[in-house]
N, C-alpha and C positions, 0 to 999 in steps of 0.2 A: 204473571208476565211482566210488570212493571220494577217486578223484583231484577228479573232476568235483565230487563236493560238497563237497571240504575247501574248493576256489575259489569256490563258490558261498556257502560260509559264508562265507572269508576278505573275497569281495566285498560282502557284505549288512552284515558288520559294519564294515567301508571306508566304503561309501555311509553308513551311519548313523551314525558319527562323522564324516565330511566335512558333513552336514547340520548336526548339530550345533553345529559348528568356526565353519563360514560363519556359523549364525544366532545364534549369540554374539559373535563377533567384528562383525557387522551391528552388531546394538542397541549394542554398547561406542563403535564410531566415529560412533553416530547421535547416543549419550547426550553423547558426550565434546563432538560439535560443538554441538549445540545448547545444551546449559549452557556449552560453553566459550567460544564462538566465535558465539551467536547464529544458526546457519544451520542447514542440513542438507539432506539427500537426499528429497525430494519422493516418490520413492519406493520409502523404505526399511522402511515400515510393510507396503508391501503384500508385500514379498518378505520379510519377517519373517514374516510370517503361512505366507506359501506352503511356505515351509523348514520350518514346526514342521507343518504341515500332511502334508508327506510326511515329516519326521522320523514321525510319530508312522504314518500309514497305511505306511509302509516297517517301519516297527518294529514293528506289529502278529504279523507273521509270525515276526519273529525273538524276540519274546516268546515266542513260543508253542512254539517251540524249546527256548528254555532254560529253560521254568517259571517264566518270570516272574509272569505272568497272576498275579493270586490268584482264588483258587474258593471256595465254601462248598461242601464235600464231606464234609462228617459223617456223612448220610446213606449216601452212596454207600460209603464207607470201611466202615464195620459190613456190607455186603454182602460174600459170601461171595464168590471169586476172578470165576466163571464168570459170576454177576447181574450183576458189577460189570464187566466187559466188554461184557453186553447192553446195560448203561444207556448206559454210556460212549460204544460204537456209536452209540445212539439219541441223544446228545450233540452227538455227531461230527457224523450226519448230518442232524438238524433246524440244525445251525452251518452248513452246507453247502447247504442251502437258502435261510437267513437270506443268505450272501455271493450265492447266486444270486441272488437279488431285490436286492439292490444293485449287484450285477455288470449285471442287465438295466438296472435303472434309470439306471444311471452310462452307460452304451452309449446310453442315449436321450438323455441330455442331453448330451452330449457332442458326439454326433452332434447335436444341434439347436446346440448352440456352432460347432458348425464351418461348420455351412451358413449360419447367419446370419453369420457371421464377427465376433464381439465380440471386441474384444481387453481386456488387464486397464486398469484406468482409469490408473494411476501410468504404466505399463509399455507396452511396444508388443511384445508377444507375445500369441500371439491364447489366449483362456481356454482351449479346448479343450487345448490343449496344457500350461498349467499345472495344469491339472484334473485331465490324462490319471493322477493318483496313486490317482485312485480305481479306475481299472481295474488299474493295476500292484499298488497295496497290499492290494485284496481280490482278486485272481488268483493274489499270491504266498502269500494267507491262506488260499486254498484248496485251492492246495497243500499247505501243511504241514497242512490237516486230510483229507486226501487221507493224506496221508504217516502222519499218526496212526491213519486207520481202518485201514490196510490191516497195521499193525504189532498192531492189535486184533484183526483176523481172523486174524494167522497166529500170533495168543499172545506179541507178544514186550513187548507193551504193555497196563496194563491202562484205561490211557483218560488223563487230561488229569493234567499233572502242576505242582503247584501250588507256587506259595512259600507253607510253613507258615511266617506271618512270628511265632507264640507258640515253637516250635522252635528257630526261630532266635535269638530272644531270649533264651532258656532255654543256648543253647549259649555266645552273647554274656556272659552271666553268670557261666557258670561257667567259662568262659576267665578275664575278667575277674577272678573272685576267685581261682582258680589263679596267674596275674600279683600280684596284690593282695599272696596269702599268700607268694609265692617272696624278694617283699624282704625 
């Protein structure tokens, strides 16, 4: 099993640097032709858009992974071990409601994309299918908070884990001046 998710990881953070890779490398050949060369790719705006689009709904879940996300958790943090696992749950689970209503609603429109059969305006791929990131990026978001309640219920989690980016800064610093003071 831990096989399974080290490749699940290994591939989620592949696919989000391959997103990346492409949509930077786009706009560089878009910017370079058109300032350089006067022309360009008619439609390299809209597959610009679609790449930072599932960069970002791909990346949602793997945020959430590694504590990306920032929170205001002051509150919750002065709670004592056990409240702060109630909330947290109750976090969890009204988050998990929230991707259900956009899980239904993305299924509706998507399925109305397909039946009319629209494709994107640049591009000859039908919308549904470039779309299809809203059901992947909030299915794999619901996962990982699937994956967080259930690490809440059996205590090995006490709920969402945040970039303290004042911490960080604080650490940043006193590296720095340790560096600073060594020459």
């Amino acid at each position: 099993m831990n096989r399974l998710i080290q490749f699940w990881h290994r591939t989620e953070e592949t696919v989000i640097a391959l997103l990346l890779v492409c949509m930077t490398l786009l706009v560089f050949i878009e910017v370079v032709l058109r300032f350089g060369f006067g022309t360009g790719f008619m439609w390299s705006q809209e597959l610009t858009l679609l790449l930072s689009a599932w960069f970002v709904l791909f990346g949602i879940s793997y945020g959430l992974r590694i504590g990306a996300h920032i929170g205001v958790d002051v509150l919750v943090r002065a709670l004592p071990d056990r409240a702060r696992r109630v909330v947290s749950a109750l976090a969890v689970i009204l988050s998990l409601v929230y991707c259900g209503l956009f899980l239904a609603g993305s299924w509706v429109y998507l399925a109305k994309m397909k039946m009319i059969g629209i494709e994107l305006e640049d591009m000859a791929i039908p919308a549904w299918q470039a779309h299809s990131i809203l059901l992947i990026g909030l299915g794999l978001f619901s996962i990982r908070l699937l994956e967080m309640l259930w690490g809440i219920v059996r205590g090995t989690s006490t709920g969402f884990q945040h970039v303290d980016e004042a911490e960080e800064s604080l650490h940043l610093a006193e590296q720095l001046k340790r560096e600073g003071g060594a020459e």
